[in-house]
GUDO-752531 format. One record per residue (C-alpha): residue number from 1; residue in three letters; x, y, z. Coordinates in Angstrom, 2 decimals. Example, Ala and Ser with C-alpha at 12.3 -4.5 7.8 and 13.67 -1.06 7.14 Angstrom:
<pts>
<pt pos="1" code="ALA" east="12.30" north="-4.50" up="7.80"/>
<pt pos="2" code="SER" east="13.67" north="-1.06" up="7.14"/>
</pts>
This chain:
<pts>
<pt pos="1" code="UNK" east="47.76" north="38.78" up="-30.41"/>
<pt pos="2" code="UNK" east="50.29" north="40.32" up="-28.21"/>
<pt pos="3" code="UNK" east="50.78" north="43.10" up="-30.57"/>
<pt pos="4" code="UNK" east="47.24" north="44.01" up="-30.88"/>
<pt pos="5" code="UNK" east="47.06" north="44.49" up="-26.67"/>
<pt pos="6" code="UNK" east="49.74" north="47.07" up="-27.12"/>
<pt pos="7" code="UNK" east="48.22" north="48.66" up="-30.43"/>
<pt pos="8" code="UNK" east="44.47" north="48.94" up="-28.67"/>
<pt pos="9" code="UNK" east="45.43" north="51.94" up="-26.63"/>
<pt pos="10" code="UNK" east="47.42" north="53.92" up="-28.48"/>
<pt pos="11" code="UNK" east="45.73" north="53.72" up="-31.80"/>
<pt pos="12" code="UNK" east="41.83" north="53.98" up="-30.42"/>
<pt pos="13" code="UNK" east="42.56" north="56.52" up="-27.94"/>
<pt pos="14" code="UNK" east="45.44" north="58.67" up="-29.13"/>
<pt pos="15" code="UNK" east="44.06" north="58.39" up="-32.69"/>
<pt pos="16" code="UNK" east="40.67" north="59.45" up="-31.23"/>
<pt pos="17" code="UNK" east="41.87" north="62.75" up="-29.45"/>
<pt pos="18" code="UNK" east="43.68" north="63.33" up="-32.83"/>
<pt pos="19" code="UNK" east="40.55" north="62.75" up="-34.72"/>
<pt pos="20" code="UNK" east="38.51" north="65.57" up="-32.44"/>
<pt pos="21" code="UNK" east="41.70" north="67.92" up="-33.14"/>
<pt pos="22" code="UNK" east="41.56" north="67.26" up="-36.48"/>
<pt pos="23" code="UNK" east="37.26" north="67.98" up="-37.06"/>
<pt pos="24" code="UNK" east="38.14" north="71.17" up="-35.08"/>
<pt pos="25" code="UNK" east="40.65" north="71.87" up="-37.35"/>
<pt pos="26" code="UNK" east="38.04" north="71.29" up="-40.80"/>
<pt pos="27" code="UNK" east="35.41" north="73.59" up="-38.89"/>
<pt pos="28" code="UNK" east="33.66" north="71.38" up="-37.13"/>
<pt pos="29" code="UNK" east="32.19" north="73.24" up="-33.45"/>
<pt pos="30" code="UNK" east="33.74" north="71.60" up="-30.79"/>
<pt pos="31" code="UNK" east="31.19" north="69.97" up="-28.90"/>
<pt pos="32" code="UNK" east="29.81" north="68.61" up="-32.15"/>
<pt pos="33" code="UNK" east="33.06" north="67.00" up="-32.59"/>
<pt pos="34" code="UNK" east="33.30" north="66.02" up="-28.87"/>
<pt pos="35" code="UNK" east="29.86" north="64.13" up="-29.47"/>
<pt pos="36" code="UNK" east="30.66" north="62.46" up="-33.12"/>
<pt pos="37" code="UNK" east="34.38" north="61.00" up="-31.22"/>
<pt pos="38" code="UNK" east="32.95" north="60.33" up="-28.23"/>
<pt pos="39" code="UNK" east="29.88" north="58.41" up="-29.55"/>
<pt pos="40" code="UNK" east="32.04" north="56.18" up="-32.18"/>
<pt pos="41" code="UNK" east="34.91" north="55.78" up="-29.45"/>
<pt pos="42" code="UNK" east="31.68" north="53.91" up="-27.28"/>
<pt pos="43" code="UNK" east="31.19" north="51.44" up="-29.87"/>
<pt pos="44" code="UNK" east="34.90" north="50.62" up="-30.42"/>
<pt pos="45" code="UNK" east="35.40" north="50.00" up="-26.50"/>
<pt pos="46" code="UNK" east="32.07" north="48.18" up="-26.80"/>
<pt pos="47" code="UNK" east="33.33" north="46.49" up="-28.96"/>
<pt pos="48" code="UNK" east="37.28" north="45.49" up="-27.85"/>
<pt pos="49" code="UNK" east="35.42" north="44.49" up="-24.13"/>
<pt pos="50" code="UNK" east="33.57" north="41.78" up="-25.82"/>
<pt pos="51" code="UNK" east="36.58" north="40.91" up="-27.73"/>
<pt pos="52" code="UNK" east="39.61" north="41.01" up="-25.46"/>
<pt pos="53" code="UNK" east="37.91" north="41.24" up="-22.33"/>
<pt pos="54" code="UNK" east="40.24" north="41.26" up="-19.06"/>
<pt pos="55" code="UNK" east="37.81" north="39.63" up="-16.77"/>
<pt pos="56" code="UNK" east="34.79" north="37.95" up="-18.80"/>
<pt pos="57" code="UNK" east="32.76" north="38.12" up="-15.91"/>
<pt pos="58" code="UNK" east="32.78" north="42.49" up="-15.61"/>
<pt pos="59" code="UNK" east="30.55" north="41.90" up="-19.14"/>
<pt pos="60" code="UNK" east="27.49" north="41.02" up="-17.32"/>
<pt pos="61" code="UNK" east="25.24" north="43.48" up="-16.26"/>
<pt pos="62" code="UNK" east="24.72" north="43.00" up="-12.36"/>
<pt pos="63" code="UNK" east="21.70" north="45.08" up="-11.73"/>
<pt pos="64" code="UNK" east="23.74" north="48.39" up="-12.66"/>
<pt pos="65" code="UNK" east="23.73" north="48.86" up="-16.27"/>
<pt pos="66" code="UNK" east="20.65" north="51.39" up="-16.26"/>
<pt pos="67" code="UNK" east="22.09" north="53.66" up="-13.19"/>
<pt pos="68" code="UNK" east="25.45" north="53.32" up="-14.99"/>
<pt pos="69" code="UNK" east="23.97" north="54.74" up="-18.31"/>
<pt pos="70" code="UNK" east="21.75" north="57.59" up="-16.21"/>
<pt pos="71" code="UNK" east="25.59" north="58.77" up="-14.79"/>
<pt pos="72" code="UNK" east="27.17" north="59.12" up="-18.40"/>
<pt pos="73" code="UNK" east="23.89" north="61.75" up="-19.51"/>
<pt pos="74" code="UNK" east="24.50" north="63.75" up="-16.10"/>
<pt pos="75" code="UNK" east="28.23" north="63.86" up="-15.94"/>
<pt pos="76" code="UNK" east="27.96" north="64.83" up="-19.70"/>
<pt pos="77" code="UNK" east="25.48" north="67.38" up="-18.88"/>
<pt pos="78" code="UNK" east="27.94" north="69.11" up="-16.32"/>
<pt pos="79" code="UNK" east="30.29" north="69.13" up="-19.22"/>
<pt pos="80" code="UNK" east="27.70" north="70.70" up="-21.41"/>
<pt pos="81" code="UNK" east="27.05" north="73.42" up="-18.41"/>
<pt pos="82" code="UNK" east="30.49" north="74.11" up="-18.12"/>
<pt pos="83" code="UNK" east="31.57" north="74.55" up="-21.43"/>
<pt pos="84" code="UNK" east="28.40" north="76.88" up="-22.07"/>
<pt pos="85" code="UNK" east="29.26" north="78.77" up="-18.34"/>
<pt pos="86" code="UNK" east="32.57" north="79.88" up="-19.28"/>
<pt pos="87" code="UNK" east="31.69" north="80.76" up="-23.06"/>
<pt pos="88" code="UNK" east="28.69" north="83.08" up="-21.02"/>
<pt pos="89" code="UNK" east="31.36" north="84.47" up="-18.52"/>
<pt pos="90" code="UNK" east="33.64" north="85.01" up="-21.25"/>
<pt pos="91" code="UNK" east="30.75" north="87.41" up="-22.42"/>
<pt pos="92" code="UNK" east="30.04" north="89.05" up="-19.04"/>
<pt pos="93" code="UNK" east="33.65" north="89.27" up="-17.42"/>
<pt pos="94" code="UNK" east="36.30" north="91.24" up="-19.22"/>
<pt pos="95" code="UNK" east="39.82" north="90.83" up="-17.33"/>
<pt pos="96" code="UNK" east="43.62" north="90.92" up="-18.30"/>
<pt pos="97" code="UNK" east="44.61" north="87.24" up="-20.37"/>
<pt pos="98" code="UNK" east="47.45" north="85.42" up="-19.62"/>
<pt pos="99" code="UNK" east="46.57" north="82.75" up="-21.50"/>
<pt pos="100" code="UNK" east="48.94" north="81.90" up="-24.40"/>
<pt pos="101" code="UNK" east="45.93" north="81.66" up="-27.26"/>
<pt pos="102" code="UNK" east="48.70" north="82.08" up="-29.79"/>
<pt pos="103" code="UNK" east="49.26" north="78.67" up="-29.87"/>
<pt pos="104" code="UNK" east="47.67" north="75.94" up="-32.05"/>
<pt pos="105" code="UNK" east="44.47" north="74.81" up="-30.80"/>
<pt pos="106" code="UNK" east="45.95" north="71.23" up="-29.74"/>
<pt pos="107" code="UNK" east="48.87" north="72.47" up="-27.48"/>
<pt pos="108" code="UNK" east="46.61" north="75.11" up="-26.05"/>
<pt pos="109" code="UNK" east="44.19" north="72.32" up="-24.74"/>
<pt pos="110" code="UNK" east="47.16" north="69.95" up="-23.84"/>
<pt pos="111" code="UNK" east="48.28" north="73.15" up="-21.50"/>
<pt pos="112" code="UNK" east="44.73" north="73.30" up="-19.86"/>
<pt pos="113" code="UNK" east="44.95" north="69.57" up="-19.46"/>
<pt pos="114" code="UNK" east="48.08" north="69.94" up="-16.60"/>
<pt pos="115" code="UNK" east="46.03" north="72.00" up="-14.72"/>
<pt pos="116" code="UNK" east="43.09" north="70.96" up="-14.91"/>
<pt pos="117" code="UNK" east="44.15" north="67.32" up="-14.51"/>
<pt pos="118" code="UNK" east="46.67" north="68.46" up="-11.47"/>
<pt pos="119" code="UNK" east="43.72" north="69.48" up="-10.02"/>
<pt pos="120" code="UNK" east="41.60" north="66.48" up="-10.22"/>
<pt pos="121" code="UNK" east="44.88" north="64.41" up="-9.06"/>
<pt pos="122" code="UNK" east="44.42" north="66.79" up="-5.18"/>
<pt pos="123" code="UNK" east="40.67" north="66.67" up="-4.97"/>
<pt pos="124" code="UNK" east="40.86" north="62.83" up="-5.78"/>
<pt pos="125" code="UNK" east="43.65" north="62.24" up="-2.83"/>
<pt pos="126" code="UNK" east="41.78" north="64.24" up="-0.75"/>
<pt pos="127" code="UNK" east="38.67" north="62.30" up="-1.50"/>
<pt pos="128" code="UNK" east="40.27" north="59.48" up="-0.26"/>
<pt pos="129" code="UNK" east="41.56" north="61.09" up="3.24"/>
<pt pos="130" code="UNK" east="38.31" north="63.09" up="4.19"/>
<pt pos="131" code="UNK" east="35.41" north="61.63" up="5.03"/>
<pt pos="132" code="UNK" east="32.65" north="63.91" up="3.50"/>
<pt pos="133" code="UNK" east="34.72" north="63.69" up="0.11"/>
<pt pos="134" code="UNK" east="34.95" north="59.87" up="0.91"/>
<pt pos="135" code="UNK" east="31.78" north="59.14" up="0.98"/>
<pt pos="136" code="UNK" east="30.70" north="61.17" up="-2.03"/>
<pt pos="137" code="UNK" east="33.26" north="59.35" up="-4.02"/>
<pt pos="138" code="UNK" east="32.53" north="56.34" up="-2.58"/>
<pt pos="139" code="UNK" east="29.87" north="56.28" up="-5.56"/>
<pt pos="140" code="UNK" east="32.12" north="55.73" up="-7.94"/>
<pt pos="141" code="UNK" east="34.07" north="53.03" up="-5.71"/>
<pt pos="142" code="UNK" east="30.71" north="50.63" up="-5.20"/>
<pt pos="143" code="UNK" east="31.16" north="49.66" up="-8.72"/>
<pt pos="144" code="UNK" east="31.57" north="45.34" up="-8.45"/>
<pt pos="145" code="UNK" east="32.98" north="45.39" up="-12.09"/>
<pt pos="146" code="UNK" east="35.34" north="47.77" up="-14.43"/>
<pt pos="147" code="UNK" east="33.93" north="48.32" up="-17.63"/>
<pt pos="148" code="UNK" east="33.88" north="51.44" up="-19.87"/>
<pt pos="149" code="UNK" east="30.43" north="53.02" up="-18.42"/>
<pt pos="150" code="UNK" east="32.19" north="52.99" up="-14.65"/>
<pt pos="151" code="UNK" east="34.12" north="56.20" up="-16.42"/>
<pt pos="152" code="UNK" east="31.48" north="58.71" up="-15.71"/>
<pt pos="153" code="UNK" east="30.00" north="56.79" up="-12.67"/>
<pt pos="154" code="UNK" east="30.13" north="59.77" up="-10.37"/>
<pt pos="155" code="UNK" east="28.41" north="61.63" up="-7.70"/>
<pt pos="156" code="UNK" east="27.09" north="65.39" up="-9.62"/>
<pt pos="157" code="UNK" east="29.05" north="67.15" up="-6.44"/>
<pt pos="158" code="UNK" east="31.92" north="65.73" up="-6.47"/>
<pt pos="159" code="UNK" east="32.08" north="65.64" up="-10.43"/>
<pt pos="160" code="UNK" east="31.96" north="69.32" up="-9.85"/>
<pt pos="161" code="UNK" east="34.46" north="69.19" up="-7.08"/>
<pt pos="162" code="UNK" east="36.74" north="67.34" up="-8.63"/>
<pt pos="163" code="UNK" east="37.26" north="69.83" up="-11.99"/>
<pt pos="164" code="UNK" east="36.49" north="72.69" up="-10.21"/>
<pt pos="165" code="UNK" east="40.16" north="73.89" up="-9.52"/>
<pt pos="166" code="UNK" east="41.50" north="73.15" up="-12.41"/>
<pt pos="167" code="UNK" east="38.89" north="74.54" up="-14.76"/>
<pt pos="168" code="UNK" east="38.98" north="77.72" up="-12.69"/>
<pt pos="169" code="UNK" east="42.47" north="78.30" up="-12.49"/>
<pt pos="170" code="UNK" east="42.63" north="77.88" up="-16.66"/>
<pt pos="171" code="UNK" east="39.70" north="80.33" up="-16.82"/>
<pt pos="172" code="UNK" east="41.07" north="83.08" up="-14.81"/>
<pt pos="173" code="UNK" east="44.20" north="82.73" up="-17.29"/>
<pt pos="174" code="UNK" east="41.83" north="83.16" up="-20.02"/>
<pt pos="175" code="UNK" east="41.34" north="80.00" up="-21.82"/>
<pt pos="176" code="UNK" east="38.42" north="79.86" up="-23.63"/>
<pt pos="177" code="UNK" east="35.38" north="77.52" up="-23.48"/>
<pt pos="178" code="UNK" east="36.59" north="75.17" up="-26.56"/>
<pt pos="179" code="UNK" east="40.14" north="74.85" up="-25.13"/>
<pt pos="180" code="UNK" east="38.46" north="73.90" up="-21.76"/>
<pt pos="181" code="UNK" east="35.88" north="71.58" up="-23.88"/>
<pt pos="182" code="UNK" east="38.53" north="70.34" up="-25.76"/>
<pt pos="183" code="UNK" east="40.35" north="68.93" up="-22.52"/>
<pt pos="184" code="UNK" east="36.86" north="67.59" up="-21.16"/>
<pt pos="185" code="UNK" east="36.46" north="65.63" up="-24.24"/>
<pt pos="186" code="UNK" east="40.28" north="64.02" up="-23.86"/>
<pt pos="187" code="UNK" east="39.67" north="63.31" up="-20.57"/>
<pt pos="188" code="UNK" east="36.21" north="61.24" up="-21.14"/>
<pt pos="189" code="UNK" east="38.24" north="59.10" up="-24.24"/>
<pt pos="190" code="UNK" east="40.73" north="58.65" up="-21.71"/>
<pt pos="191" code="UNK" east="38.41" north="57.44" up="-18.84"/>
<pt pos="192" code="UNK" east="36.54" north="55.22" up="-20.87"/>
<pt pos="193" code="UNK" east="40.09" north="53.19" up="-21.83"/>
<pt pos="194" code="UNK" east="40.90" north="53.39" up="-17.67"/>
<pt pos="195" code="UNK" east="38.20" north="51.50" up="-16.68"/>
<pt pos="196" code="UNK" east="37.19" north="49.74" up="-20.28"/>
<pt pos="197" code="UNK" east="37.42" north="46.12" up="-19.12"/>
<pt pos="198" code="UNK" east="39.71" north="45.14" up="-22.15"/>
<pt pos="199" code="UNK" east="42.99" north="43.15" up="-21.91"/>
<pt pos="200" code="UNK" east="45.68" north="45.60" up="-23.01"/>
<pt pos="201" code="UNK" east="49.04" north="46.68" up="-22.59"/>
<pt pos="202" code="UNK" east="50.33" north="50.20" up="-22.44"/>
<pt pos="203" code="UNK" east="54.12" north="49.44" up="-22.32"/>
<pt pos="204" code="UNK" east="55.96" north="52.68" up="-21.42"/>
<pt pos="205" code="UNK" east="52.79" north="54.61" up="-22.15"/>
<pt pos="206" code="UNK" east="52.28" north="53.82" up="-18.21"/>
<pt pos="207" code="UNK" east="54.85" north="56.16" up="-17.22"/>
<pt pos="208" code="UNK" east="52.64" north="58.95" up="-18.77"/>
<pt pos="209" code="UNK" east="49.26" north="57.81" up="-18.89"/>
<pt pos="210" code="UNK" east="47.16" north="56.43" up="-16.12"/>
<pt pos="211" code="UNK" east="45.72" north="53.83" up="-17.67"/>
<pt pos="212" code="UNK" east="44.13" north="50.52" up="-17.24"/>
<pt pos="213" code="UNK" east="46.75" north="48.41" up="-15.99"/>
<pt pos="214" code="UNK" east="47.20" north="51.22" up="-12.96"/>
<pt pos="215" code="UNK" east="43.73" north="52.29" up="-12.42"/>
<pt pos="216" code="UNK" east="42.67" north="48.78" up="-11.25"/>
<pt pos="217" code="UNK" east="44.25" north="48.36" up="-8.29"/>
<pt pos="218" code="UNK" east="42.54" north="51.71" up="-7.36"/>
<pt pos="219" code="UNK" east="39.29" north="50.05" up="-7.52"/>
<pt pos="220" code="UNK" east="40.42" north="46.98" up="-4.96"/>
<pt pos="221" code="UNK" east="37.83" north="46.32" up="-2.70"/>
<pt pos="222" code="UNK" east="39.87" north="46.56" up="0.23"/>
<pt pos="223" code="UNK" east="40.11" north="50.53" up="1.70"/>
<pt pos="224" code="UNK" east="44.18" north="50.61" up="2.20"/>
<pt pos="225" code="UNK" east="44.56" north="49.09" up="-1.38"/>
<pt pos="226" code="UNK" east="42.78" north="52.13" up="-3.19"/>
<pt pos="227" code="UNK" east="45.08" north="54.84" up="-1.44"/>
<pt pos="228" code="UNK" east="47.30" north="54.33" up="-5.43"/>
<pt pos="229" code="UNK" east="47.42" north="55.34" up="-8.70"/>
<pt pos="230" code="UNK" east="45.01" north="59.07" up="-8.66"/>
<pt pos="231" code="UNK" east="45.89" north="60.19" up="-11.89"/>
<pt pos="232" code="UNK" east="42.93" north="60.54" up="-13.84"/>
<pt pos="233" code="UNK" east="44.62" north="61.66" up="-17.23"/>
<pt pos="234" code="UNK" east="48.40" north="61.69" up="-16.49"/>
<pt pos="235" code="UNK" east="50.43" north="58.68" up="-14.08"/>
<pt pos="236" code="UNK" east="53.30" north="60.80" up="-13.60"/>
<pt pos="237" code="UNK" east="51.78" north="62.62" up="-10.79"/>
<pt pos="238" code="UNK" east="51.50" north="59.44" up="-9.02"/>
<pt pos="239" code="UNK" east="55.55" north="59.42" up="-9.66"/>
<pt pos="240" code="UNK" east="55.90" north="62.95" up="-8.50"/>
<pt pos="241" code="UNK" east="53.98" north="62.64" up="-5.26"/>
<pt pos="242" code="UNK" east="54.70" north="59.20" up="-4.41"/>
<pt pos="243" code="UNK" east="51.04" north="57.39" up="-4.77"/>
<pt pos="244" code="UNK" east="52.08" north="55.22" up="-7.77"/>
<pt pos="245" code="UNK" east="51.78" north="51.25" up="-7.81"/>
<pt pos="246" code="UNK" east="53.46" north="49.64" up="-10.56"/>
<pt pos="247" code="UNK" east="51.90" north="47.52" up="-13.03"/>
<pt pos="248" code="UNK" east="49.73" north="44.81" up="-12.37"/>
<pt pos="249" code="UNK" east="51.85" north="42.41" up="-10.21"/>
<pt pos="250" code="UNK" east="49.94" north="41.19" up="-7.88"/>
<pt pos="251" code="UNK" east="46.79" north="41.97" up="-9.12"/>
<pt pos="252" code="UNK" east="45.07" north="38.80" up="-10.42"/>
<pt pos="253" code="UNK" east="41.95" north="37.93" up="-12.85"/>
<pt pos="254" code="UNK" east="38.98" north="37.47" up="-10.50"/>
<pt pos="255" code="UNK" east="40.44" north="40.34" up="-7.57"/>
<pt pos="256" code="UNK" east="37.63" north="41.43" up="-6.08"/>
<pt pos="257" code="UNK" east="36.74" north="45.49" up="-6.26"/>
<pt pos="258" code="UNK" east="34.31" north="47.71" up="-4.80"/>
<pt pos="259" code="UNK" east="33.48" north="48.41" up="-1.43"/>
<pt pos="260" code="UNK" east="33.84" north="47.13" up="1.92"/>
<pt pos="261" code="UNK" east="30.94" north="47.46" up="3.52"/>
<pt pos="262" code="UNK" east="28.42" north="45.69" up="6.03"/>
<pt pos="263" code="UNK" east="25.59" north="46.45" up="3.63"/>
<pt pos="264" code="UNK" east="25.14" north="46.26" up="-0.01"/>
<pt pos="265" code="UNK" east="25.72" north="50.12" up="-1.78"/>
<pt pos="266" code="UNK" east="22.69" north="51.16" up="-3.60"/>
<pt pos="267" code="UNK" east="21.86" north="50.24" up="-7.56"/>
<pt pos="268" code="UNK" east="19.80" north="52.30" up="-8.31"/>
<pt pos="269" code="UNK" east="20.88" north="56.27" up="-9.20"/>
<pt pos="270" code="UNK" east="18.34" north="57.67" up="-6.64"/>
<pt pos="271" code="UNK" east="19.71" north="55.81" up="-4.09"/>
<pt pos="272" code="UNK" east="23.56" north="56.15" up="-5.15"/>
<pt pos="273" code="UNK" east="22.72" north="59.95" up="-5.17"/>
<pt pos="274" code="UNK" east="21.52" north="59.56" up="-1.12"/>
<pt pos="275" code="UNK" east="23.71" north="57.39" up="0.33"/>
<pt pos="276" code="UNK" east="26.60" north="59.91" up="0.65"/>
<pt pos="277" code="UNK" east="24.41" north="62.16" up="2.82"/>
<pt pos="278" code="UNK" east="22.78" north="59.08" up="5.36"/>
</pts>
């Protein structure tokens, strides 16, 4: 049993993002390939939650599960948008490329990923510092349970926010759209592992990836307790600027996470999209 907790990560998601590279590789058009991973990937963390779940009680739907779900189709439609933005101003905008396309298509999206996941380390620490970014990320923080569909549970603005610098700073190198697609897709396997409420262990894959085991203690209920672990994609930015809690001591089975708050945070998407701006 313990060897399966350290196998769950590293074979589902790694061998995912190697399975996307590799239909790429046969032919297959990227966001086709994004869709075919992403969609079996769902039903495999589906799947391992029900089986090794961390906290048995995260598994029950709370009166969430349908804004949850609406989330996923928008954030997924800003990743649609942007891939389909830059292959337009690709088309439009002709400007000197810096971008080292000479490269396989793997390493090449791997490249964009630093960037792009640099970025979303800065806007996240901000969000947690500023009070306008606050409470638009706050959305993501009223979750009462971790499970896989809490990945994409963002506000639309600061989805955009967030991958904003990143994306543009890769573009005005001259990546293309499927390198920057390619990246998106990583990132969403990767999110759904992050907050998948599944009892694994990452072993030294922590001091890379920001997985599970890290992301939790972000999602404490208690303000001070989130100020940890902003890595979306990569932990060792955490390392590098001094935000990263260790492992899981201290965090017990049952630890409350959310918000604190006087009054209950909206269920409903309508009134999760509101809230920032009362």
């Amino acid at each position: 049993m313990s060897l399966i907790r350290f196998l769950i990560y590293p074979v589902f998601f790694l061998g995912k993002s190697c399975s996307y590279f590799l239909f790429v590789h046969l032919g297959i058009e990227p966001l086709y390939s994004s869709s075919i991973c992403f969609a079996t990937l769902a039903f495999i963390v589906f799947y391992l939650e029900k089986k090794f779940p961390y906290e048995p009680d995260w598994n029950r739907n709370i009166g969430d599960l349908s804004a949850d779900i609406i989330h996923n189709l928008v954030n997924f439609f800003l990743i649609f948008l942007t891939y389909k933005g830059i292959e337009v101003l690709k088309l439009k905008i002709s400007f000197p490329s810096i971008w080292p396309s000479h490269l396989p298509y793997f390493l090449q999206v791997i490249a964009a990923g630093v960037f792009i996941d640099l970025g979303m380390y800065w806007i996240h620490r901000f969000s947690h510092s500023v009070p306008f970014l606050w409470r638009l990320h706050s959305v993501h923080h009223s979750s009462e349970r971790l499970y896989w569909l809490n990945a994409e549970k963002r506000h639309p603005i600061h989805a955009m926010l967030e991958g904003t610098p990143g994306v543009l700073t890769v573009f005005l190198l001259g990546a293309s759209s499927e390198v920057v697609l390619g990246w998106l897709s990583v990132l969403s396997f990767h999110l759904m592992f992050q907050h998948g409420n599944i009892n694994y262990r990452a072993g030294f894959l922590r001091s890379i990836f920001s997985v599970a085991e890290l992301h939790r203690w972000h999602h404490r209920k208690k303000y001070r307790e989130t100020q940890v672990n902003y890595g979306a994609v990569f932990s060792f930015w955490d390392s590098l600027f001094d935000s990263l809690q260790k492992g899981e001591e201290g965090f017990v089975k049952g630890a409350q996470v959310g918000l604190e708050r006087k009054t209950p945070f909206p269920k409903d998407y309508l009134g999760q999209m509101i809230e920032p701006f009362k």
